[in-house]
TIRO-2110 file (N, C-alpha, C; in Angstrom, 1 decimal):
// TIRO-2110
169.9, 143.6, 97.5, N, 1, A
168.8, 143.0, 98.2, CA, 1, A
167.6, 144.0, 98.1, C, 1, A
166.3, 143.0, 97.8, N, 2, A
165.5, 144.2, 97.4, CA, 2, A
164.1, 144.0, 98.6, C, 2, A
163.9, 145.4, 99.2, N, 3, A
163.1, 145.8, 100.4, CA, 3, A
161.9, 145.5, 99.9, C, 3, A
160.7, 144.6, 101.0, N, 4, A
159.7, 144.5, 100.7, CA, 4, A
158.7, 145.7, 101.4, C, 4, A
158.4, 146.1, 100.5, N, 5, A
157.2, 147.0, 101.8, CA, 5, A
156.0, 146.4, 101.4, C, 5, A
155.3, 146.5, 102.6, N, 6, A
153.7, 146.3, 102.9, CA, 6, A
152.9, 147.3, 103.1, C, 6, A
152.2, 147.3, 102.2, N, 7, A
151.2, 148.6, 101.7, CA, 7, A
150.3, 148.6, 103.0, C, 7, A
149.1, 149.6, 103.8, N, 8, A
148.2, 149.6, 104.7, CA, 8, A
147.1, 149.2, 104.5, C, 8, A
147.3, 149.4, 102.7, N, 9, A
145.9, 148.3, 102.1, CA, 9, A
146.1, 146.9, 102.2, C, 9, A
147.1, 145.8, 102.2, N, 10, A
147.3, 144.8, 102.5, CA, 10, A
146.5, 144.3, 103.8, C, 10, A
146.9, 145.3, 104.6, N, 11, A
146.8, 145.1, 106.2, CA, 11, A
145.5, 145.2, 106.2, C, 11, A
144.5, 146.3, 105.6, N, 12, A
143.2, 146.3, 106.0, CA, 12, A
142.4, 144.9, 105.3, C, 12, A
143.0, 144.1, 104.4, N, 13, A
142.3, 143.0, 103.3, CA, 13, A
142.2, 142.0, 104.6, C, 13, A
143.1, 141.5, 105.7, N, 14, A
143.5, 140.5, 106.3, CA, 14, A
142.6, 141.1, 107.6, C, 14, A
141.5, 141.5, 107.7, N, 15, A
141.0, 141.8, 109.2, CA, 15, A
140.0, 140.6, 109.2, C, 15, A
139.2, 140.4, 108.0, N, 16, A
138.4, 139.5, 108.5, CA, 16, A
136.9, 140.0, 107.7, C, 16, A
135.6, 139.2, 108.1, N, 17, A
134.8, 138.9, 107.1, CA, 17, A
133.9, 140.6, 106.8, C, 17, A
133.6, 141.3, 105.9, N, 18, A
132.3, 142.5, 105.9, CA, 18, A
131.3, 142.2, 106.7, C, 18, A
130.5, 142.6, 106.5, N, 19, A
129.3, 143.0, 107.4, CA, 19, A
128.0, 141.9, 105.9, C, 19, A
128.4, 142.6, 104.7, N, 20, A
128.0, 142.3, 103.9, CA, 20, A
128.2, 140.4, 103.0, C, 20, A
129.4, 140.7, 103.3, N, 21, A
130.0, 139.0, 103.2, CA, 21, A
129.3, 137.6, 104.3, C, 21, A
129.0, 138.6, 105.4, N, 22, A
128.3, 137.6, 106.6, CA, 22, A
126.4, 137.9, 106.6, C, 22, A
126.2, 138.5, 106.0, N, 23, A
124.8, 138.8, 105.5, CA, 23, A
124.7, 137.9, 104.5, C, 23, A
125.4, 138.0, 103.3, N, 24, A
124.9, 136.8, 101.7, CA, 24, A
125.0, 135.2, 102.5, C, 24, A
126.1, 135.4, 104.0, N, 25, A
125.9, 133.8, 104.3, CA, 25, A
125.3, 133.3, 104.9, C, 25, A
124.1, 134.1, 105.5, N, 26, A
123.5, 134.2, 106.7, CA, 26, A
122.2, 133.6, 105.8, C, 26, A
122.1, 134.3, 104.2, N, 27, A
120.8, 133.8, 103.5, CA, 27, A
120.9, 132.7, 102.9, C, 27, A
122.3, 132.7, 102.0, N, 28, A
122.4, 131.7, 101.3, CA, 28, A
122.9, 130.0, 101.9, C, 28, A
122.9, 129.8, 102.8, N, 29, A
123.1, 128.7, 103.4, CA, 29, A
122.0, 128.2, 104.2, C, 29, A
120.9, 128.5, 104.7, N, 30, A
120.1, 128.0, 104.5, CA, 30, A
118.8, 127.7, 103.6, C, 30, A
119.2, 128.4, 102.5, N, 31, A
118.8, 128.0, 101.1, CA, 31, A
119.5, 126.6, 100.8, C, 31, A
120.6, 126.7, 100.5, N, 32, A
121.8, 125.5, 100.6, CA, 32, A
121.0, 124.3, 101.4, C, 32, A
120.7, 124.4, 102.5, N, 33, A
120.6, 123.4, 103.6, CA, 33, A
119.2, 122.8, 103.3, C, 33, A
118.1, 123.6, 102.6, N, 34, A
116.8, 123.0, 102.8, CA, 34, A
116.7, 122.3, 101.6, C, 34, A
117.6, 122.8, 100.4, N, 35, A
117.9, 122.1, 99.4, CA, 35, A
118.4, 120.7, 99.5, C, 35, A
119.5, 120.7, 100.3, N, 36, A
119.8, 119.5, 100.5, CA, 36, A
119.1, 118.3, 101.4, C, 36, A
118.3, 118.8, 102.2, N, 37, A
117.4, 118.0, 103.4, CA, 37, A
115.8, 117.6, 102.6, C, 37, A
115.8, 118.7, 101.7, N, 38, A
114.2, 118.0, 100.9, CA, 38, A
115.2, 117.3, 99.7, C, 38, A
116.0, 117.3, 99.2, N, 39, A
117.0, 116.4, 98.2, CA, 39, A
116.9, 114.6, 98.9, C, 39, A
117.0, 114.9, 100.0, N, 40, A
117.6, 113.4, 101.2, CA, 40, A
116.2, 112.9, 101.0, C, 40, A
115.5, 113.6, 101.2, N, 41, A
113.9, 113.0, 101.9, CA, 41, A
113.2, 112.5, 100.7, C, 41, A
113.3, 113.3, 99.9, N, 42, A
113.2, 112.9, 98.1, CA, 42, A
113.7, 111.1, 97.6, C, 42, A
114.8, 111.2, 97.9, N, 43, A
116.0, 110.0, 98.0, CA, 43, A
115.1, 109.3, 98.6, C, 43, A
115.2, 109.7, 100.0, N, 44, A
114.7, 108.2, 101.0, CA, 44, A
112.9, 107.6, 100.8, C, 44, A
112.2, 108.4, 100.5, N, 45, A
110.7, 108.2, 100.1, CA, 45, A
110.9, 107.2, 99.1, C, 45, A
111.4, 107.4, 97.9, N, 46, A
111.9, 106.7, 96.4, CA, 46, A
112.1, 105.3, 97.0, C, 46, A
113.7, 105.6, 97.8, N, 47, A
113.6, 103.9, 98.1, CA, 47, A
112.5, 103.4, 98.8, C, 47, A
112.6, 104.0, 100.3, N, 48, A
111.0, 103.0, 100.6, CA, 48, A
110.2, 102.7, 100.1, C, 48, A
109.7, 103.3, 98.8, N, 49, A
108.6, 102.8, 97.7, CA, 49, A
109.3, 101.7, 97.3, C, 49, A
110.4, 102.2, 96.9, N, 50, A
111.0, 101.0, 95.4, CA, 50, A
111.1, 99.7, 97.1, C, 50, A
111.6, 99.6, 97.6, N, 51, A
111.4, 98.7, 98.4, CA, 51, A
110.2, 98.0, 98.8, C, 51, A
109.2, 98.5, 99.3, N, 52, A
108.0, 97.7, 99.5, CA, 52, A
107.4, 97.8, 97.8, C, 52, A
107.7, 98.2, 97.0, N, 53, A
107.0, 97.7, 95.6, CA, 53, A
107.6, 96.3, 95.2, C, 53, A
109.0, 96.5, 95.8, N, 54, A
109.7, 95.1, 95.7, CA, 54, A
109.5, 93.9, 96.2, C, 54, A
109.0, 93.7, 97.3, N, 55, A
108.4, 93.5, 98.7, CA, 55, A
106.8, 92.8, 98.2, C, 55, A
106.2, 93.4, 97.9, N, 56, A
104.7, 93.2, 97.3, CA, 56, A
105.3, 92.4, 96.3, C, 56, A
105.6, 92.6, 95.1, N, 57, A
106.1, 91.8, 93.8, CA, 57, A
106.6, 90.0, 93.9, C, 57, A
106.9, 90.2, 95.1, N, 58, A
108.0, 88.9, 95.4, CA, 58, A
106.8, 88.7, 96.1, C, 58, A
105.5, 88.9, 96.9, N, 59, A
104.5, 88.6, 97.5, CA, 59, A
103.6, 88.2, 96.2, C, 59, A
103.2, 89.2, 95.2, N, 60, A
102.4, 88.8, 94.2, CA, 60, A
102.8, 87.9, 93.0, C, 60, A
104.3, 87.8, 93.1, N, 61, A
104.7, 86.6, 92.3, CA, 61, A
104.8, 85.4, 92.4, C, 61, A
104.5, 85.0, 93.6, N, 62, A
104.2, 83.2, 94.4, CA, 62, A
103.0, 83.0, 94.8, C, 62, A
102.1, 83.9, 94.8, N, 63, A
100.6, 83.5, 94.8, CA, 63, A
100.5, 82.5, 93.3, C, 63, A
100.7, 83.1, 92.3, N, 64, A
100.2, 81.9, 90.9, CA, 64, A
101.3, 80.9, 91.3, C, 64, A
102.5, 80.6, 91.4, N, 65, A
103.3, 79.6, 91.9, CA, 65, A
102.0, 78.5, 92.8, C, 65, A
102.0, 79.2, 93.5, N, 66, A
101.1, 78.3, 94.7, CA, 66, A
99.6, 77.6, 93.9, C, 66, A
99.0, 78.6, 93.0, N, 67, A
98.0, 78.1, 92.5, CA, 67, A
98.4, 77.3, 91.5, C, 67, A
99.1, 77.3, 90.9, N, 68, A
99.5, 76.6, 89.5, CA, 68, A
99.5, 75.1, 90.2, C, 68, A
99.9, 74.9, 91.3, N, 69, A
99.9, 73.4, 91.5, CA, 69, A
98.6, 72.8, 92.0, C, 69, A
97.6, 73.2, 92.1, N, 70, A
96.2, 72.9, 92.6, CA, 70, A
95.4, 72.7, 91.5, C, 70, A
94.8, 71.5, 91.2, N, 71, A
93.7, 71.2, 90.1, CA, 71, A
92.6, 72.0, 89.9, C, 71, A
92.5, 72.8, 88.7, N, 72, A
91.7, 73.4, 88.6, CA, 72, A
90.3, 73.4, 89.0, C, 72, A
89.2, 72.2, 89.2, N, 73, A
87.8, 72.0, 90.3, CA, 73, A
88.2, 72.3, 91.7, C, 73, A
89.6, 72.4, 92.0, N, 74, A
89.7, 72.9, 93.6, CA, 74, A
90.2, 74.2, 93.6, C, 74, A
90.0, 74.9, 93.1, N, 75, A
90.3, 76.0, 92.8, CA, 75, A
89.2, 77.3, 93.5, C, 75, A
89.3, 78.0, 94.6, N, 76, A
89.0, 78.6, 95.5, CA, 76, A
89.6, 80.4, 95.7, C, 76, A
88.7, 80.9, 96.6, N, 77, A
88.9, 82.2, 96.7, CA, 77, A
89.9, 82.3, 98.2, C, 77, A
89.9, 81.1, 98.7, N, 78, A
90.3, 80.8, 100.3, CA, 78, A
91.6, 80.2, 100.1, C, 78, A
92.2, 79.6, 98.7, N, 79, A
93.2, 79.5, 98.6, CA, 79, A
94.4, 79.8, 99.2, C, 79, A
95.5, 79.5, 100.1, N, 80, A
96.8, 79.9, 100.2, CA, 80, A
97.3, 80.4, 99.1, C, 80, A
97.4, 81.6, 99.6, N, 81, A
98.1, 82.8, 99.3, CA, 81, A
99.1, 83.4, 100.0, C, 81, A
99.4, 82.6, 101.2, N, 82, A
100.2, 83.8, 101.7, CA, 82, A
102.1, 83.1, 102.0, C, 82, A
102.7, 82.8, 100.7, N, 83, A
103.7, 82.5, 100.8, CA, 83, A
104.6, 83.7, 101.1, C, 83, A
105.9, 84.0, 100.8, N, 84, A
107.4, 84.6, 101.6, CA, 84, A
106.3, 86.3, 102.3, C, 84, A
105.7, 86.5, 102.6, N, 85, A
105.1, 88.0, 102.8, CA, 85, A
105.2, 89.1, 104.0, C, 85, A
106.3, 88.6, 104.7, N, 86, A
107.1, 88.7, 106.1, CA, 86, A
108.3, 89.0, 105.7, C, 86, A
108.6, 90.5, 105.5, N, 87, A
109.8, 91.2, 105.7, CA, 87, A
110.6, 92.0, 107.0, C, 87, A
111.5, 91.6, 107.1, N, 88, A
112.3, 92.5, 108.0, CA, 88, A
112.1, 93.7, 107.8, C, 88, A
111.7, 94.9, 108.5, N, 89, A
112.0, 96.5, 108.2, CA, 89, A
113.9, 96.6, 108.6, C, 89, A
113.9, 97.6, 107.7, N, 90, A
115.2, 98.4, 107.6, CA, 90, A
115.7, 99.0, 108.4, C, 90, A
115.3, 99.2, 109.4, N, 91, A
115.6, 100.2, 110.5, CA, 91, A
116.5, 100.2, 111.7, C, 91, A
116.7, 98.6, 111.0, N, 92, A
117.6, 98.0, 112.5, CA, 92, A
117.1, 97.2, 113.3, C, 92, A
115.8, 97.4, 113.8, N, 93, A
115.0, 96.8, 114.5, CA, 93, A
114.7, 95.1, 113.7, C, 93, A
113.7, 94.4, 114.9, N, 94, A
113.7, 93.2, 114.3, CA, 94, A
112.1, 93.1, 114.2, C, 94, A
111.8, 94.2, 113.8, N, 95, A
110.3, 94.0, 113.7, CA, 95, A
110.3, 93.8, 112.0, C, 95, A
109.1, 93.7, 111.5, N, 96, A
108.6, 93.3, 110.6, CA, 96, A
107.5, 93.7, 109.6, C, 96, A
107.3, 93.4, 108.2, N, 97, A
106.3, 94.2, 107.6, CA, 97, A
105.3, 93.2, 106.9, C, 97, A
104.4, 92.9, 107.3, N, 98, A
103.6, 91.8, 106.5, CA, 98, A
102.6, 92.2, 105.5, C, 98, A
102.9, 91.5, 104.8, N, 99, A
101.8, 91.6, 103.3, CA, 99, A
100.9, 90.8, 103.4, C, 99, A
99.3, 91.4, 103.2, N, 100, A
98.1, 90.5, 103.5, CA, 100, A
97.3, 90.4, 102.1, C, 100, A
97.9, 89.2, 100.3, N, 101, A
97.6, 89.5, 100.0, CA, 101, A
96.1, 88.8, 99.8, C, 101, A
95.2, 89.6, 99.0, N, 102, A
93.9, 89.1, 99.2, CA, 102, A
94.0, 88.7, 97.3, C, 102, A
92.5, 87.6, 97.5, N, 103, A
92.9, 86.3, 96.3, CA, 103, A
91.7, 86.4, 95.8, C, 103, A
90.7, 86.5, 95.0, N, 104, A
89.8, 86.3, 94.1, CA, 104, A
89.8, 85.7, 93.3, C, 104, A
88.8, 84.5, 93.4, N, 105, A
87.9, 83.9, 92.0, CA, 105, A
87.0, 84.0, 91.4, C, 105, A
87.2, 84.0, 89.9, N, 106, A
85.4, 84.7, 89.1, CA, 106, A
85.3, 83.7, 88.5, C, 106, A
84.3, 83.1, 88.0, N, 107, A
84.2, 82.0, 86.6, CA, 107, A
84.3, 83.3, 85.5, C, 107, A
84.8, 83.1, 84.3, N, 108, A
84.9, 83.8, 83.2, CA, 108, A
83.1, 84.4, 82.4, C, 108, A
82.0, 83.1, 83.0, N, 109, A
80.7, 83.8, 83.0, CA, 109, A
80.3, 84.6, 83.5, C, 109, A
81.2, 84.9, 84.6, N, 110, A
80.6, 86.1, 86.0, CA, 110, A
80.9, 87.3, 86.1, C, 110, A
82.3, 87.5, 84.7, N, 111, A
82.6, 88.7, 84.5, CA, 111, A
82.1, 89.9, 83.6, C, 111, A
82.3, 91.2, 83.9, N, 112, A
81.4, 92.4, 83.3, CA, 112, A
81.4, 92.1, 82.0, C, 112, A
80.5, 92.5, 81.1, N, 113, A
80.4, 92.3, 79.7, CA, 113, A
81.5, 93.0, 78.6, C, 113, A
82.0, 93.7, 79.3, N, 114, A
83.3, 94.9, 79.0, CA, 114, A
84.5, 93.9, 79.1, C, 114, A
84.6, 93.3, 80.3, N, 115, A
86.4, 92.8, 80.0, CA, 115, A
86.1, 91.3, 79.2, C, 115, A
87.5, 91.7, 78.1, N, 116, A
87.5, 90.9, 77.6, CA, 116, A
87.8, 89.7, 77.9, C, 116, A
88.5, 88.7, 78.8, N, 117, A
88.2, 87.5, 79.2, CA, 117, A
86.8, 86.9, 79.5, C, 117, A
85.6, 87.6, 79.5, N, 118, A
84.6, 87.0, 79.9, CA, 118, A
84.0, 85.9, 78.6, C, 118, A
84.9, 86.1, 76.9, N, 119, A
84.3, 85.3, 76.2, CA, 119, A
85.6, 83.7, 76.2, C, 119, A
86.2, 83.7, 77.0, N, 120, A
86.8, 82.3, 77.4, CA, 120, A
85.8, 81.5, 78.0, C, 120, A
85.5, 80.5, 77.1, N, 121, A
84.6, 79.7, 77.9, CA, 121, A
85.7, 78.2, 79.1, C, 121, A
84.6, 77.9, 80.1, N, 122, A
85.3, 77.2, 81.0, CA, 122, A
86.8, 77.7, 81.6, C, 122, A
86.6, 78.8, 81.7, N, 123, A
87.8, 79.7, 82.5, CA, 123, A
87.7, 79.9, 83.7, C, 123, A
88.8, 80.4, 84.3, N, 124, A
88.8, 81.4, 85.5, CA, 124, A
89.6, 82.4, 85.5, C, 124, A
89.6, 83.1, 86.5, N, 125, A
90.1, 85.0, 86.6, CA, 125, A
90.3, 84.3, 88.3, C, 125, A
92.0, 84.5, 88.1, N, 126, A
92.7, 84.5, 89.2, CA, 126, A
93.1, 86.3, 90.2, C, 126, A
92.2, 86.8, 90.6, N, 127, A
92.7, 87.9, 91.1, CA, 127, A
93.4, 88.3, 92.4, C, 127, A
94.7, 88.6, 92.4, N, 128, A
95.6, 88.7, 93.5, CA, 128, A
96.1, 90.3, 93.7, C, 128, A
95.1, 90.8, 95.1, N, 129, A
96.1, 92.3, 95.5, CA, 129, A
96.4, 92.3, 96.3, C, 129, A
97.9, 93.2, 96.3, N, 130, A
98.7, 93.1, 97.9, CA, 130, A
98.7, 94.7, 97.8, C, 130, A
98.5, 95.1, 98.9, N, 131, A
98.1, 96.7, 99.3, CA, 131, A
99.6, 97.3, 100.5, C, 131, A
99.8, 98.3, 100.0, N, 132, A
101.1, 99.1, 100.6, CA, 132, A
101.0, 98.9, 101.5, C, 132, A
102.2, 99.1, 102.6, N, 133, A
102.1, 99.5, 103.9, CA, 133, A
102.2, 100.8, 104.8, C, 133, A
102.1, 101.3, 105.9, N, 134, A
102.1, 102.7, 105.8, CA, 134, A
103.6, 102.9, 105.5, C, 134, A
104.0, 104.2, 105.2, N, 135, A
103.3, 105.1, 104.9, CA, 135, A
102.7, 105.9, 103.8, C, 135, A
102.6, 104.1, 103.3, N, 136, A
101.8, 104.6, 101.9, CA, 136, A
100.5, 103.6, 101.5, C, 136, A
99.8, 103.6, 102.8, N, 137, A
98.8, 102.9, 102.8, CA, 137, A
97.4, 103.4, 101.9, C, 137, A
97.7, 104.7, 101.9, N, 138, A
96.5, 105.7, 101.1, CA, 138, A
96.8, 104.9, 99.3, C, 138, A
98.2, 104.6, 98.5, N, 139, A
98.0, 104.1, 97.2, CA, 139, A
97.8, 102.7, 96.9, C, 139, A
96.7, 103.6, 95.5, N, 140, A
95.9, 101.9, 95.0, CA, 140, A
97.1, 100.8, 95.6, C, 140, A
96.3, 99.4, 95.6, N, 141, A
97.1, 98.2, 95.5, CA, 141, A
97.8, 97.4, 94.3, C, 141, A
98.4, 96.7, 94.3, N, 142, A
99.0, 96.2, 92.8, CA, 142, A
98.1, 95.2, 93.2, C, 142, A
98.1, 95.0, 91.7, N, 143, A
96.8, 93.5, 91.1, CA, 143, A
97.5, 92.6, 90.0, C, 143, A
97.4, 91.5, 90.4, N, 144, A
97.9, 90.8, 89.2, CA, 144, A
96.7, 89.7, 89.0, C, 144, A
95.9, 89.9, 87.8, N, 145, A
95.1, 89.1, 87.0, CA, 145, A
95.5, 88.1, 86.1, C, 145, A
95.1, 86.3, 86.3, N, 146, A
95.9, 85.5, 86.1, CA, 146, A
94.1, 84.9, 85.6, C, 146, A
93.9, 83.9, 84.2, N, 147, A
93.1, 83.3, 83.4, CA, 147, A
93.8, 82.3, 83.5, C, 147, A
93.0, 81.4, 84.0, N, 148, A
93.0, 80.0, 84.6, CA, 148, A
92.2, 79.1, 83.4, C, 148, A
92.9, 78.0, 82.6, N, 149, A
91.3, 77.3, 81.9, CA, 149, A
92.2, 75.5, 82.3, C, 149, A
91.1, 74.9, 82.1, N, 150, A
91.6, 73.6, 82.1, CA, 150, A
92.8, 73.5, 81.1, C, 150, A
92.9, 73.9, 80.5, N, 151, A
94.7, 73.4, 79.7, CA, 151, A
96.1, 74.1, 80.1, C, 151, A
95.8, 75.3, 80.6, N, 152, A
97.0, 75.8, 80.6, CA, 152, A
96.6, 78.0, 81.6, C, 152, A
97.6, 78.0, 81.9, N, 153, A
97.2, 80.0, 82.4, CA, 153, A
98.2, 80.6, 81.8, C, 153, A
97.6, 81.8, 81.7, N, 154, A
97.9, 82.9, 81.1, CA, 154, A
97.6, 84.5, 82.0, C, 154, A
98.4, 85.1, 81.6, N, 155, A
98.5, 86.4, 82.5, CA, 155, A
97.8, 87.7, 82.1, C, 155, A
97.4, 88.4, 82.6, N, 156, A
97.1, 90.0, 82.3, CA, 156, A
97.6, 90.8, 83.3, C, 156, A
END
């Protein structure tokens, strides 16, 4: 039968942490932690964009729905515009986020001498912007420009 001995260095390995071992953790983990908390907030910013860009899109894509069925001589700046634009927020709550988009009409003669739809004769320039909500009310708005003529529309 063969005797185990246990050396005194064994004994000193199992006491427990250095001085120096609890110092590297003392730095390196809150490095760890702010990495991971500006990583989350990174994440969560993204979606709330990608969500209210989504949000606006599904607002700015039924404004021409809505216009496309009105005859062109009635064709107005006061137009209904404001189909689905009432979302639920995410947060649990039952509150709400509304989109207010705003609707412009040009005649195609009324536009700058620069854009090029202004040589469409008997046209119009359908202009629709829906503007962020906070807390991103400071970026531009999305715009969707829509050429209206008696036969048919087309998009820009």
């Amino acid at each position: 039968m063969t005797n185990i001995v246990f050396s005194r260095s064994n004994a000193l390995d199992d006491r427990g942490f250095s001085i120096v071992e609890i110092l590297v953790a003392i730095v390196v983990l809150p490095i760890v932690v702010s990495f991971t908390v500006g990583a989350f907030n990174s994440v969560t910013h993204i979606y709330d964009l990608t969500r209210q860009l989504n949000q606006m899109y599904a607002v700015l894509s039924a404004c021409p729905e809505l216009d496309r069925a009105l005859e062109f001589n009635s064709l107005t700046s006061s137009n209904n515009c404001y189909p689905n634009n009432v979302f639920l927020r995410e947060d649990g709550s039952t509150r709400t986020v509304t989109y207010a988009p705003v609707l412009t009409l040009t005649d195609t003669p009324n536009l700058p001498a620069a854009d090029p739809l202004k040589a469409i004769p008997d046209s119009k320039i359908i202009s629709v912007k829906v503007g962020y909500p906070s807390p991103n009310a400071g970026l531009p708005p999305l715009e969707l420009r829509m050429l209206i003529t008696r036969n048919g529309i087309g998009q820009q």
